[in-house]
mmCIF file of the N, C-alpha and C atoms, coordinates in Angstrom:
data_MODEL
# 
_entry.id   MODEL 
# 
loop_
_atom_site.group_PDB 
_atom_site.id 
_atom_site.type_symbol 
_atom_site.label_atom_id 
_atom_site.label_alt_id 
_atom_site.label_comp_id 
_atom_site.label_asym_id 
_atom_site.label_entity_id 
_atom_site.label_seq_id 
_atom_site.pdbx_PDB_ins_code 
_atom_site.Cartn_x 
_atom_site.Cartn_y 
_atom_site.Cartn_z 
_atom_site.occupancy 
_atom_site.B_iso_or_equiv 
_atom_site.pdbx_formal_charge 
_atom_site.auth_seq_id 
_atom_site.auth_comp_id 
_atom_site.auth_asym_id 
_atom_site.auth_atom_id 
_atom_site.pdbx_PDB_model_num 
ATOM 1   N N  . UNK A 1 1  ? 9.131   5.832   13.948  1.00 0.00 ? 1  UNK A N  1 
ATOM 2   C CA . UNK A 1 1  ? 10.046  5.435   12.886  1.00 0.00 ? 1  UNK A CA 1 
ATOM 3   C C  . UNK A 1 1  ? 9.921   6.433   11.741  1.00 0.00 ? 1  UNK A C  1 
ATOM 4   N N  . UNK A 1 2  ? 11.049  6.677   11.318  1.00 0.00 ? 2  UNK A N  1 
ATOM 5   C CA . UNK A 1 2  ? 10.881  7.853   9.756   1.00 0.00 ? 2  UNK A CA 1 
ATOM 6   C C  . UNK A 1 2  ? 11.292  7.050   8.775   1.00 0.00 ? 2  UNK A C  1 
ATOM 7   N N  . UNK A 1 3  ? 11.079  7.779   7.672   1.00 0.00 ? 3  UNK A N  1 
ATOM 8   C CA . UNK A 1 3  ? 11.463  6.779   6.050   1.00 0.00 ? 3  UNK A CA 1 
ATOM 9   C C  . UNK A 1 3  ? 12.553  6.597   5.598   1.00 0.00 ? 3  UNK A C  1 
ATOM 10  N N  . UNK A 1 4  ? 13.589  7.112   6.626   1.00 0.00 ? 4  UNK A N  1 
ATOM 11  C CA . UNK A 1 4  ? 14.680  6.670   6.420   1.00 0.00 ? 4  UNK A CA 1 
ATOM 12  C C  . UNK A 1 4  ? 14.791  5.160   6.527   1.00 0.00 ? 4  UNK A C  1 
ATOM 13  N N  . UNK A 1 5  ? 14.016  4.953   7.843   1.00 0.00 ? 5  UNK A N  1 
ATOM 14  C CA . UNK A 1 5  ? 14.304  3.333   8.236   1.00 0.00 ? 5  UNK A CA 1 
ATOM 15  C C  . UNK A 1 5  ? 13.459  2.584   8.422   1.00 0.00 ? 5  UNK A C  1 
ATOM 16  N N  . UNK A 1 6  ? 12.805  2.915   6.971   1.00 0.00 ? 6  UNK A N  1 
ATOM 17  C CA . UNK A 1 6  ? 11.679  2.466   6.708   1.00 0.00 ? 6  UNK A CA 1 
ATOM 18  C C  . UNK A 1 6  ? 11.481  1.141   4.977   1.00 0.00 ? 6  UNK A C  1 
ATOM 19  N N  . UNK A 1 7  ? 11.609  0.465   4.861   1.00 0.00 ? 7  UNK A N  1 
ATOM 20  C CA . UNK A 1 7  ? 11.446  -0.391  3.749   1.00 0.00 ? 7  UNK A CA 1 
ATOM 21  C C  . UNK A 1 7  ? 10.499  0.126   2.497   1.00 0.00 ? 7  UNK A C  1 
ATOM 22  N N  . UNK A 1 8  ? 10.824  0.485   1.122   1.00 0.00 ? 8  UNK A N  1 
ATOM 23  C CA . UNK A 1 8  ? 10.348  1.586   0.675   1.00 0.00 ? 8  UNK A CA 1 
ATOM 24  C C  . UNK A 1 8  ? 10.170  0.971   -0.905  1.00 0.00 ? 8  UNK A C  1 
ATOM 25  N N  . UNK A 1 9  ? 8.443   -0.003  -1.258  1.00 0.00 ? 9  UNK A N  1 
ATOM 26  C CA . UNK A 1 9  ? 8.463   -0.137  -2.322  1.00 0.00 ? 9  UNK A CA 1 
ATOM 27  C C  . UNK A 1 9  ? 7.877   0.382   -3.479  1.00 0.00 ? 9  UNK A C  1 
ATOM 28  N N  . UNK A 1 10 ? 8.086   -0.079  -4.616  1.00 0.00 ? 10 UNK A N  1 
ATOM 29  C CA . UNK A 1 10 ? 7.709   0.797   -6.009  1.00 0.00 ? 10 UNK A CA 1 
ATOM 30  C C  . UNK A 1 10 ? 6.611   0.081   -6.084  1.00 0.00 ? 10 UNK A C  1 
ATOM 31  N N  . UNK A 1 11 ? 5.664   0.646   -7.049  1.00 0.00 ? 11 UNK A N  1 
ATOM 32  C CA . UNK A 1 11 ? 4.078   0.624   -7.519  1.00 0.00 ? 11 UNK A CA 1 
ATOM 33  C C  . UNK A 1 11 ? 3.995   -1.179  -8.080  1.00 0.00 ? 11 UNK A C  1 
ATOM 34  N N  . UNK A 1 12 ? 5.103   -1.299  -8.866  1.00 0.00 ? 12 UNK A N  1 
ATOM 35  C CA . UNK A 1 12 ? 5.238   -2.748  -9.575  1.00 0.00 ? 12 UNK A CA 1 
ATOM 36  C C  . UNK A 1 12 ? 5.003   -3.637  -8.272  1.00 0.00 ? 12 UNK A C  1 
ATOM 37  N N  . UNK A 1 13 ? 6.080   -3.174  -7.238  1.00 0.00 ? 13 UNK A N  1 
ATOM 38  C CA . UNK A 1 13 ? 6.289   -4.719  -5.785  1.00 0.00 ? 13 UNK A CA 1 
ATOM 39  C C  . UNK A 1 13 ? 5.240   -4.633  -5.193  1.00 0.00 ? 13 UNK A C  1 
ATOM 40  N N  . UNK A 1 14 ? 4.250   -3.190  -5.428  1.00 0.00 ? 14 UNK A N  1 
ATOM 41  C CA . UNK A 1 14 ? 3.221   -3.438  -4.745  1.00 0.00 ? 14 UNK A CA 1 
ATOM 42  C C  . UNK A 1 14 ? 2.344   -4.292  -5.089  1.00 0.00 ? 14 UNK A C  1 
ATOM 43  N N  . UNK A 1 15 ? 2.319   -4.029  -6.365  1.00 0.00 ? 15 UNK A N  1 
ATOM 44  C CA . UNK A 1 15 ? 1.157   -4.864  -6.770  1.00 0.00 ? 15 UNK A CA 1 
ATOM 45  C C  . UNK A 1 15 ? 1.209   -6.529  -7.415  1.00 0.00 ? 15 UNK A C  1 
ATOM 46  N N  . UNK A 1 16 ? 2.408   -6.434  -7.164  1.00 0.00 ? 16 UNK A N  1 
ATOM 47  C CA . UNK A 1 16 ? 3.531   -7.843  -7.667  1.00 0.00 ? 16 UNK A CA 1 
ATOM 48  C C  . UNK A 1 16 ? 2.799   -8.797  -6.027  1.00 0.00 ? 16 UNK A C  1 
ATOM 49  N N  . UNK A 1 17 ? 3.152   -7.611  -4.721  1.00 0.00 ? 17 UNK A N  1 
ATOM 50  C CA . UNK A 1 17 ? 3.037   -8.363  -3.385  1.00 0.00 ? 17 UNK A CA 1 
ATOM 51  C C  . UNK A 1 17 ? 1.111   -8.564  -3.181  1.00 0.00 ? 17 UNK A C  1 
ATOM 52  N N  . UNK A 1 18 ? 0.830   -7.685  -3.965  1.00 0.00 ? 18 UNK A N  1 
ATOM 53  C CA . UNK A 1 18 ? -1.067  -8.140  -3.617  1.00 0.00 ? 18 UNK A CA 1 
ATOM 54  C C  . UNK A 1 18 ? -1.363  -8.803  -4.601  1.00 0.00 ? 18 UNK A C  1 
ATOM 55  N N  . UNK A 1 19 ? -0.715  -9.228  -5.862  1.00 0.00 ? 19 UNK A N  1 
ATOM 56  C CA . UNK A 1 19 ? -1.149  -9.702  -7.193  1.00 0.00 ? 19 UNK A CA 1 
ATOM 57  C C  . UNK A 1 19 ? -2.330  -8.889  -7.195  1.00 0.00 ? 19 UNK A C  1 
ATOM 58  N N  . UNK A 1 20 ? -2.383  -7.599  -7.741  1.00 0.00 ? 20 UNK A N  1 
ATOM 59  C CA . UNK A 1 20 ? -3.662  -6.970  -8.202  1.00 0.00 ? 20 UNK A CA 1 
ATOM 60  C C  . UNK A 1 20 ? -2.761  -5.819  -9.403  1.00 0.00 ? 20 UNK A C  1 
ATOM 61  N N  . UNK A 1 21 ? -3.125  -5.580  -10.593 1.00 0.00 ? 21 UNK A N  1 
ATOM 62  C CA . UNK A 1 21 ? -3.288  -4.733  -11.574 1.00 0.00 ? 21 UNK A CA 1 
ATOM 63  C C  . UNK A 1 21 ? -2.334  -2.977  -10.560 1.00 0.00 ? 21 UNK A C  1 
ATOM 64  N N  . UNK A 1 22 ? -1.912  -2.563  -11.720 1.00 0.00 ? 22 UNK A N  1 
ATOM 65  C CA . UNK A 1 22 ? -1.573  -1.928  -11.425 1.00 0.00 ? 22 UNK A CA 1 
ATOM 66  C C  . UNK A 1 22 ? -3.336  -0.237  -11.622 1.00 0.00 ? 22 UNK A C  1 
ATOM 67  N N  . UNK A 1 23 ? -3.841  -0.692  -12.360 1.00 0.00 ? 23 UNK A N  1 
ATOM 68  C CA . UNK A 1 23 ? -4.980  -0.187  -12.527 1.00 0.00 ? 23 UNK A CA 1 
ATOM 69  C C  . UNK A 1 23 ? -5.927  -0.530  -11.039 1.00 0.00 ? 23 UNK A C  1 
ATOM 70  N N  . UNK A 1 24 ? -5.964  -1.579  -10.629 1.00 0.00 ? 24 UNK A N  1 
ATOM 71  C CA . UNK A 1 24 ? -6.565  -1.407  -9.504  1.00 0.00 ? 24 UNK A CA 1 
ATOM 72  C C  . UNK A 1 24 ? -5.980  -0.522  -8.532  1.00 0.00 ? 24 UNK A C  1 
ATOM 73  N N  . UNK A 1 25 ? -4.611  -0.905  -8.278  1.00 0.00 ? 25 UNK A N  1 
ATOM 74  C CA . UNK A 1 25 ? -3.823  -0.036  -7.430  1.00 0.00 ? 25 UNK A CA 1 
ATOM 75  C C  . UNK A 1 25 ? -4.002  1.500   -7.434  1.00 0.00 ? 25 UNK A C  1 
ATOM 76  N N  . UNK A 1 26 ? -4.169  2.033   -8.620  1.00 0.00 ? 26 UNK A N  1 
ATOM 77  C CA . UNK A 1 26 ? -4.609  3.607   -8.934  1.00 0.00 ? 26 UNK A CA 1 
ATOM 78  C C  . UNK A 1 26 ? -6.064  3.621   -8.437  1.00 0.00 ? 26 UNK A C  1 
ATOM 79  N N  . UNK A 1 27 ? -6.969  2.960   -8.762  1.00 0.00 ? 27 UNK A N  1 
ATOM 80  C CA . UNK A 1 27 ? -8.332  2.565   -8.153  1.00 0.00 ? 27 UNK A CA 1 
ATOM 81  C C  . UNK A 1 27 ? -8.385  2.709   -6.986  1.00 0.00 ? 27 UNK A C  1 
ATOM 82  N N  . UNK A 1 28 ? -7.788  1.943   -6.395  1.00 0.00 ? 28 UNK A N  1 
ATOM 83  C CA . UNK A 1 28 ? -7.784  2.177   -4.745  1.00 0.00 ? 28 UNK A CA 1 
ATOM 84  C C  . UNK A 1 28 ? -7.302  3.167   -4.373  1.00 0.00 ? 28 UNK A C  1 
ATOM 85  N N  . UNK A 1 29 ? -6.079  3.740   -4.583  1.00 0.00 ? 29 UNK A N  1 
ATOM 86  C CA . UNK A 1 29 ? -5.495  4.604   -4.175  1.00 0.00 ? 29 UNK A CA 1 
ATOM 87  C C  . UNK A 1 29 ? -6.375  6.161   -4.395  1.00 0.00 ? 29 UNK A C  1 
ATOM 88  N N  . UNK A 1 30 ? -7.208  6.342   -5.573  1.00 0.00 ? 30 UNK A N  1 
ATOM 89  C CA . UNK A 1 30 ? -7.823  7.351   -6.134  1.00 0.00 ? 30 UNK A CA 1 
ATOM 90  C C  . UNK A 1 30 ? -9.127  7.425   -5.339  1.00 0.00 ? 30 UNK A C  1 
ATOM 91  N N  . UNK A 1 31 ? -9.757  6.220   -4.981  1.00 0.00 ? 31 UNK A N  1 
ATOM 92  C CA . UNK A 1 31 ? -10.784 6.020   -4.107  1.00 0.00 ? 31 UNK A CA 1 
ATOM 93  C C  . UNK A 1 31 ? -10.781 6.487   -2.691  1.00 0.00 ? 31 UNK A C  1 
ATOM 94  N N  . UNK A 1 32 ? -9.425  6.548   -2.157  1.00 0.00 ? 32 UNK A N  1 
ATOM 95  C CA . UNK A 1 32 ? -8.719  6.702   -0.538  1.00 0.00 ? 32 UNK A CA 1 
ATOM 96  C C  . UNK A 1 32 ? -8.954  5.437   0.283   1.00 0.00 ? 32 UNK A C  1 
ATOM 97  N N  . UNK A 1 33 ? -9.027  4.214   -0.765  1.00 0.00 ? 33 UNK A N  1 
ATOM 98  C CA . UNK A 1 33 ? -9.023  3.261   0.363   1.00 0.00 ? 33 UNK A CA 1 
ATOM 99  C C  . UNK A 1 33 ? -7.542  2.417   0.307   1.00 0.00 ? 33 UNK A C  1 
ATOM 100 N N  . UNK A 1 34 ? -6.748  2.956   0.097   1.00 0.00 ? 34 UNK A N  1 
ATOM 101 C CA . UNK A 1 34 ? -5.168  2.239   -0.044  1.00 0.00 ? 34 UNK A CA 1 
ATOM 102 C C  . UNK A 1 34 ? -4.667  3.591   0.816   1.00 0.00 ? 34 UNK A C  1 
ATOM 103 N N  . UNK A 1 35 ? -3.114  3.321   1.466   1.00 0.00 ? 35 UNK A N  1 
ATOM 104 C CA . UNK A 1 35 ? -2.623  3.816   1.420   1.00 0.00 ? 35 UNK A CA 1 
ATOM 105 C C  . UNK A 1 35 ? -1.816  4.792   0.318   1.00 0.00 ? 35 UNK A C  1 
ATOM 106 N N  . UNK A 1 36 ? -1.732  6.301   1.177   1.00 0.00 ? 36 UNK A N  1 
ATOM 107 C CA . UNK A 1 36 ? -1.077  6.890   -0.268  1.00 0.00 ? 36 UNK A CA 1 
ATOM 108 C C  . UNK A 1 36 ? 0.604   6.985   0.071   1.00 0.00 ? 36 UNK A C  1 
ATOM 109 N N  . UNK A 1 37 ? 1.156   6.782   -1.550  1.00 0.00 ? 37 UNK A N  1 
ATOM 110 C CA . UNK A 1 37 ? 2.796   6.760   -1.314  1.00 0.00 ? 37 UNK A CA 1 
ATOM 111 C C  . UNK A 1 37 ? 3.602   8.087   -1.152  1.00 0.00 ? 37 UNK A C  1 
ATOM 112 N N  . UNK A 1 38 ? 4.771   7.886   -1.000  1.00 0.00 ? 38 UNK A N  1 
ATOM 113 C CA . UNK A 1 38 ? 5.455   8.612   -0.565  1.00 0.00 ? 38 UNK A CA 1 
ATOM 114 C C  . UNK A 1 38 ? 6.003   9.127   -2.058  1.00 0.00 ? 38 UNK A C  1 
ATOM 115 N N  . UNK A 1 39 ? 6.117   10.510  -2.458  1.00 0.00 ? 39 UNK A N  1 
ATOM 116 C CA . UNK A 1 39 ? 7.022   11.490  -3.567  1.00 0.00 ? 39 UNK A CA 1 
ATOM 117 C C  . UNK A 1 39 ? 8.300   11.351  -3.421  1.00 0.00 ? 39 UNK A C  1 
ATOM 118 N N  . UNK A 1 40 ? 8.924   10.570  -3.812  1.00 0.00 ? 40 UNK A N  1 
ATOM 119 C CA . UNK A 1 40 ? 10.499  10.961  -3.812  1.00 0.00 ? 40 UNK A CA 1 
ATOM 120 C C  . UNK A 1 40 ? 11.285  11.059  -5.484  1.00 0.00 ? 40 UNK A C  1 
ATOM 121 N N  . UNK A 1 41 ? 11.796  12.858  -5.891  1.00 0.00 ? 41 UNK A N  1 
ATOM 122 C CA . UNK A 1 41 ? 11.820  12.960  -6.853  1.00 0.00 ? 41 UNK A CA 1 
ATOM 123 C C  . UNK A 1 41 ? 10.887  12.982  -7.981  1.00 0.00 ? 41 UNK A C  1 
ATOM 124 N N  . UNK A 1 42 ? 10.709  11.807  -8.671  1.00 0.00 ? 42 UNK A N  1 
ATOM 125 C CA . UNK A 1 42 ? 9.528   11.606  -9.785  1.00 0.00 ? 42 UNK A CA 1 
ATOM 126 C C  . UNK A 1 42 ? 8.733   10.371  -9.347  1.00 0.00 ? 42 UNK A C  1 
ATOM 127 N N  . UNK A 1 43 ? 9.152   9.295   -8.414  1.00 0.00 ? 43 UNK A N  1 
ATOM 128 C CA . UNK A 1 43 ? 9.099   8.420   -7.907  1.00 0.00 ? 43 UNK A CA 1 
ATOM 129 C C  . UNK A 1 43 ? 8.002   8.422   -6.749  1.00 0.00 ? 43 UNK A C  1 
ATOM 130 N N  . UNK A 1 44 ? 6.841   7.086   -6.918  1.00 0.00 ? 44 UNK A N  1 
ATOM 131 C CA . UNK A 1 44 ? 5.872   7.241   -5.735  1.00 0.00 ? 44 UNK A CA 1 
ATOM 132 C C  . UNK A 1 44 ? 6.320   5.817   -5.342  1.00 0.00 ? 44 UNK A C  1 
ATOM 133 N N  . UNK A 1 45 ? 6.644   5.481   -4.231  1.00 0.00 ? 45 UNK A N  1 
ATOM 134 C CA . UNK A 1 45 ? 6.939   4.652   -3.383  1.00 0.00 ? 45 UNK A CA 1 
ATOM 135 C C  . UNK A 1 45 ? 6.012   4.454   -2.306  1.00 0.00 ? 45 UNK A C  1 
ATOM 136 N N  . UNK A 1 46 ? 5.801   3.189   -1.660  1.00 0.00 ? 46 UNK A N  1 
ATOM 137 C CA . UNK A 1 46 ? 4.801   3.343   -0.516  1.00 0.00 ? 46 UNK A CA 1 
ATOM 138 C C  . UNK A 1 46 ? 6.051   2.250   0.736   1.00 0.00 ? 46 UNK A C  1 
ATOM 139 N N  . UNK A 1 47 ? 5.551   2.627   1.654   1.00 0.00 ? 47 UNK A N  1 
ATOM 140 C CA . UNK A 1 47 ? 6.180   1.700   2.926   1.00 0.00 ? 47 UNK A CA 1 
ATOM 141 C C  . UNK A 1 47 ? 5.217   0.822   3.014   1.00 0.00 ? 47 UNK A C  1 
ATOM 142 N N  . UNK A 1 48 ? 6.392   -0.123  2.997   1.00 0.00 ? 48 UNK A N  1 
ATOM 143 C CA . UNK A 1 48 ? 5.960   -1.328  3.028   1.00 0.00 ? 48 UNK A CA 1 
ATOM 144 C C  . UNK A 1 48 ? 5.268   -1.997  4.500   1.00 0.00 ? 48 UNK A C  1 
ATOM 145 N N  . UNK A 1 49 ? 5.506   -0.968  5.762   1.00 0.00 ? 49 UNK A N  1 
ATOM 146 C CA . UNK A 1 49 ? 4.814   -1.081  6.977   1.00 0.00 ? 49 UNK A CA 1 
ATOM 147 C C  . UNK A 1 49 ? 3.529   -0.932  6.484   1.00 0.00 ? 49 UNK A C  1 
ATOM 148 N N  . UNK A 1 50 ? 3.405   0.513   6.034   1.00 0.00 ? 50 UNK A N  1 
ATOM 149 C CA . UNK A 1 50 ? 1.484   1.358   5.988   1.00 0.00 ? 50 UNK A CA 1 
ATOM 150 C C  . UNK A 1 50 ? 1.142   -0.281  5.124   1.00 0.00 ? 50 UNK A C  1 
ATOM 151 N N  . UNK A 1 51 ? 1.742   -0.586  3.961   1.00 0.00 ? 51 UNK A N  1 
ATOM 152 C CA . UNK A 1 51 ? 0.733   -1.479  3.297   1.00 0.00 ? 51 UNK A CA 1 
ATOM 153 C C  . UNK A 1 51 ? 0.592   -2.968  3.902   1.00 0.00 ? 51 UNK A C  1 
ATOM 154 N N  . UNK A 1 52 ? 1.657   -3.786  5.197   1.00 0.00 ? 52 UNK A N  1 
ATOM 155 C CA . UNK A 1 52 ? 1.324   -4.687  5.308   1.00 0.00 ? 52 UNK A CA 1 
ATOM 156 C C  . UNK A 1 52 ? 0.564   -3.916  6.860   1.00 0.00 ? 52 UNK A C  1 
ATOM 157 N N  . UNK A 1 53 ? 0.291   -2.937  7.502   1.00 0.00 ? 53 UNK A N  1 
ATOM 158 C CA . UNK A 1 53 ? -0.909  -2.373  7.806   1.00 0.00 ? 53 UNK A CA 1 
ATOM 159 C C  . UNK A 1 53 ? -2.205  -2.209  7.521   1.00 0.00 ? 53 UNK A C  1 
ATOM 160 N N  . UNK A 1 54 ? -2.526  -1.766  6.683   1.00 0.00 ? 54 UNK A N  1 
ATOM 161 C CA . UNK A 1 54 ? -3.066  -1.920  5.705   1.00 0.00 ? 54 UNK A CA 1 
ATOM 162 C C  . UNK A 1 54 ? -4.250  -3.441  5.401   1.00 0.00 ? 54 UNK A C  1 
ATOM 163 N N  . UNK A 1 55 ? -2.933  -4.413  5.658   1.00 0.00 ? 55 UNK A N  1 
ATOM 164 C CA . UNK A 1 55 ? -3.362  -5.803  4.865   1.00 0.00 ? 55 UNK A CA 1 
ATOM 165 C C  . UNK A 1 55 ? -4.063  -6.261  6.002   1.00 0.00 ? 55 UNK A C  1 
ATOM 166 N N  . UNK A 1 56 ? -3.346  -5.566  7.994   1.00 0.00 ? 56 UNK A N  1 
ATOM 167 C CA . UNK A 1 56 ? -4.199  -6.414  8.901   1.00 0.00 ? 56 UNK A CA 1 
ATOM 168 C C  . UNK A 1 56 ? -5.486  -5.785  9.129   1.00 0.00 ? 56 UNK A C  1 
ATOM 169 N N  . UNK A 1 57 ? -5.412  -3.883  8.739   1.00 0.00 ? 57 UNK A N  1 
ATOM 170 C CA . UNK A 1 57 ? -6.601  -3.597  9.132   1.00 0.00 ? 57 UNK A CA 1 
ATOM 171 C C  . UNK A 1 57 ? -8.037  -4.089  8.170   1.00 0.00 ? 57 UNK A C  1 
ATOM 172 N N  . UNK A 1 58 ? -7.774  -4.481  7.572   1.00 0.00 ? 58 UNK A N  1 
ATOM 173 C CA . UNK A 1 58 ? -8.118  -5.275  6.434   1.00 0.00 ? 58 UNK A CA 1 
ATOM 174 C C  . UNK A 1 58 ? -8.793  -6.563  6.501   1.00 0.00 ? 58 UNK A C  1 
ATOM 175 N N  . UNK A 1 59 ? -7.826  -7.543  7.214   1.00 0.00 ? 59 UNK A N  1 
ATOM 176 C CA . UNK A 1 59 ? -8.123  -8.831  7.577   1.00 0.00 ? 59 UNK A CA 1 
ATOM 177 C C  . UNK A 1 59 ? -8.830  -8.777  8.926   1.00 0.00 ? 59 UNK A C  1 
ATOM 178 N N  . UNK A 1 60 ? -8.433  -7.740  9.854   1.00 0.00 ? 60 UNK A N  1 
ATOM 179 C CA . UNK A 1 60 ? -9.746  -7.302  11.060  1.00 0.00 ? 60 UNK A CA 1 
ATOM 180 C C  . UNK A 1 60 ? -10.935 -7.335  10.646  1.00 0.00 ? 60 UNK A C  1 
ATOM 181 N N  . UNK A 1 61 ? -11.342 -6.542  10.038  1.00 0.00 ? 61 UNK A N  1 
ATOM 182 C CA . UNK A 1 61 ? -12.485 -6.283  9.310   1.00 0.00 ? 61 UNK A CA 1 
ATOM 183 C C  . UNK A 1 61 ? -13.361 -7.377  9.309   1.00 0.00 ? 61 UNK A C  1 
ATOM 184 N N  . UNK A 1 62 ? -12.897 -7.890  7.911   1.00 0.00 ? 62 UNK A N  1 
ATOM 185 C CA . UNK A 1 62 ? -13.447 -9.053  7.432   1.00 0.00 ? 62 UNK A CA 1 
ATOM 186 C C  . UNK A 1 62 ? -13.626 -10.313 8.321   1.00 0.00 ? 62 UNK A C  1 
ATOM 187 N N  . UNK A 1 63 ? -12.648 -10.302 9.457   1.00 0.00 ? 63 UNK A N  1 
ATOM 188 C CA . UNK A 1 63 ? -12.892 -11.226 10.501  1.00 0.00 ? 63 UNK A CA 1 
ATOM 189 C C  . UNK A 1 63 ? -14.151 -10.722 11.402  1.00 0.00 ? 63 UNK A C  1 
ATOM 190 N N  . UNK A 1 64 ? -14.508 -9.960  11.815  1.00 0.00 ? 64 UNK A N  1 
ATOM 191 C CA . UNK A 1 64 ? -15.006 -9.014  12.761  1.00 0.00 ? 64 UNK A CA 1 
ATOM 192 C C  . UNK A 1 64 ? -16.568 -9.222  11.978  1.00 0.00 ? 64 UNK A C  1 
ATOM 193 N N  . UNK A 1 65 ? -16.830 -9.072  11.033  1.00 0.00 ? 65 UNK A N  1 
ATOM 194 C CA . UNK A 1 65 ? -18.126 -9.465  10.264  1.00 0.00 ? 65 UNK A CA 1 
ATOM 195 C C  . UNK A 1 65 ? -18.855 -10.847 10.213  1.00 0.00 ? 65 UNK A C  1 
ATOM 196 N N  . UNK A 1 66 ? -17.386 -11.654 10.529  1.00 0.00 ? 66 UNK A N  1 
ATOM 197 C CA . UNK A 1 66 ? -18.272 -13.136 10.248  1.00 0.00 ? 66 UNK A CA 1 
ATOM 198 C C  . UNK A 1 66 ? -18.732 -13.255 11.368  1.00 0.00 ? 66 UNK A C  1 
# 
């Protein structure tokens, strides 16, 4: 799949969709444990696949420990 046809949100929906700070979001992202977004223009956007990716490799994890 390319980003054309791909669902493509801004920094706010991201962090609107994890309820976390937009300061965390730079946190993570600066750390390399988030996905990084996509440049379009002046604009950083992330797909909304990588991040609800993201959310299962995530919830693996944490399952996989208990």
């Amino acid at each position: 799949m390319n980003v054309f046809n791909e669902e493509l949100i801004t920094a706010k929906e991201v962090c609107d969709f994890l309820r976390v700070s937009l300061v965390t979001l730079w946190n993570w992202r600066n750390k390399g444990i988030f996905p990084n977004p996509i440049k379009i223009d002046r604009k950083l956007l992330w797909k909304k696949s990588d991040i609800e990716a993201y959310l299962r490799e995530k919830q693996g994890k944490e399952e996989s420990s208990m």
